[in-house]
N, C-alpha and C positions, 0 to 999 in steps of 0.2 A: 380491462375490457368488460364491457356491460354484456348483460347472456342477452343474445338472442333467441326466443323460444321459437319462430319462424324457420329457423335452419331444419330440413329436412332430417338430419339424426337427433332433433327436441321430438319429434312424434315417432308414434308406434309404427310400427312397421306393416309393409300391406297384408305380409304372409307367417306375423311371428309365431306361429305354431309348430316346431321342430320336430317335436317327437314326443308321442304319446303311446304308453304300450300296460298292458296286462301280460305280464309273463310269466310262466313256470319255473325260466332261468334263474339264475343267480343275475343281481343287477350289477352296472358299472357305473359308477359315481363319473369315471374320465369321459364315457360316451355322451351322459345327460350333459356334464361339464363342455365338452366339444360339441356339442347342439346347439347351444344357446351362445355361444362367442360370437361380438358382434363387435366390430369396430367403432360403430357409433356409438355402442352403451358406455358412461361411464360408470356403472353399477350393476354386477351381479350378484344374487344373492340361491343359493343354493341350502337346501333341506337334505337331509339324511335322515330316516326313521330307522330303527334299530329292534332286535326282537331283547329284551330288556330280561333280565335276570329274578324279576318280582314283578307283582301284580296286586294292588289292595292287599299289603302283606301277606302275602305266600307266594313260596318261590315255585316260578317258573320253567319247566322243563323243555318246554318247548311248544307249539303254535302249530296254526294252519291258516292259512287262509284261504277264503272261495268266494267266487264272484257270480253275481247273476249276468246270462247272457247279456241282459240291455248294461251291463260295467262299461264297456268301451265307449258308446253314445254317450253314458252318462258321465265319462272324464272329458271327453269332448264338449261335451255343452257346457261343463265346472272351466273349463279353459278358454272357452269362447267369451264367457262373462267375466273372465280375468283380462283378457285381450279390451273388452270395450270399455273397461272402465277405468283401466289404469295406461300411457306410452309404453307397454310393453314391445321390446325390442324384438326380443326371443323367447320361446317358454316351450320347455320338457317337464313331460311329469313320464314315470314308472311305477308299478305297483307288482309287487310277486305275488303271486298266488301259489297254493302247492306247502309240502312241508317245510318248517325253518326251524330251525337252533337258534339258540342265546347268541348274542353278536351277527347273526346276518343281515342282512341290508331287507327290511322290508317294503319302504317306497324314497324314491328320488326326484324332488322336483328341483328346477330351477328358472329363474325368472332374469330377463338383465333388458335393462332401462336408462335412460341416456342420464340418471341421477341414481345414487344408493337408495334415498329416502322413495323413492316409487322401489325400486329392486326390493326394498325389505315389504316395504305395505303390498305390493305383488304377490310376491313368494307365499306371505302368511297367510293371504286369501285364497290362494292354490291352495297348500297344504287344509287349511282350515276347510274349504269346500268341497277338498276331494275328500276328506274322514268322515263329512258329516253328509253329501251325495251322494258320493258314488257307491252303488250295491255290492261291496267288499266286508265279508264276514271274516270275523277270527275266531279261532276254537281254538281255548288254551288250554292247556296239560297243567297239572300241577305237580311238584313233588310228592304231596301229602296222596296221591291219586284221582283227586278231583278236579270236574273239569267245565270250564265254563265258553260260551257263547257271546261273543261283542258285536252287536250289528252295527253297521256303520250309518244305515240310515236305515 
């Protein structure tokens, strides 16, 4: 059977923006995950960032992150121009702020699109737009005692 791109579940959807949050919590991969399930998409593609064990070699004790007030506008708007350029179906993104340890979940996006090949080019422009937009700072700890500042934009 030849694809039809005219069928209603080939375009993005009216309202794929599911859930978008700055939080203090601990994040859930299954929430972002149950967000973004859509029976039209045959492609979802989901991100995990992680608080990593080293950093420009030296190890890592642990992190922080902090957001400027305009942070939520500005995941908002990084999602809005994932939504118009790509048949995005569904799309969550998460980001923690607050303290974190080695191995906790620092942001969760995910994307799902009626094809894999849009889910991944999706995903990576979320991810990639929200590091490099949205006003999310990180202050890392070092083992050695010294400590540095990452802005995100």
């Amino acid at each position: 059977m030849a694809p039809t791109f005219d069928h209603p579940g080939e375009q993005a959807a009216a309202d794929p923006i599911k859930l978008l949050a700055i939080r203090e919590t601990p994040l859930s991969v299954d929430e972002v995950f149950r967000a973004v399930g859509d029976d039209a998409s045959g492609g979802t593609t989901l991100f995990v960032g992680t608080v990593r064990d080293h950093d420009g070699g030296a190890d890592v004790e642990g992190l922080g992150y902090s957001c400027h007030p305009s942070a939520d506008a500005e995941l908002r708007r990084v999602a809005e121009k994932v939504v118009a350029d790509y048949p995005v179906r569904a799309l969550a993104a998460v980001h923690r702020v607050g303290d974190l340890r080695v191995g906790d979940i620092a942001v969760v996006v995910a994307v799902s699109c009626p094809h894999r090949a849009e889910a991944f080019e999706a995903c990576r422009k979320l991810i990639d737009d929200l590091k490099h937009e949205v006003p999310i700072w990180k202050h890392q700890t070092f083992s050695d005692g010294t400590e540095e500042w990452v802005g995100a934009c």
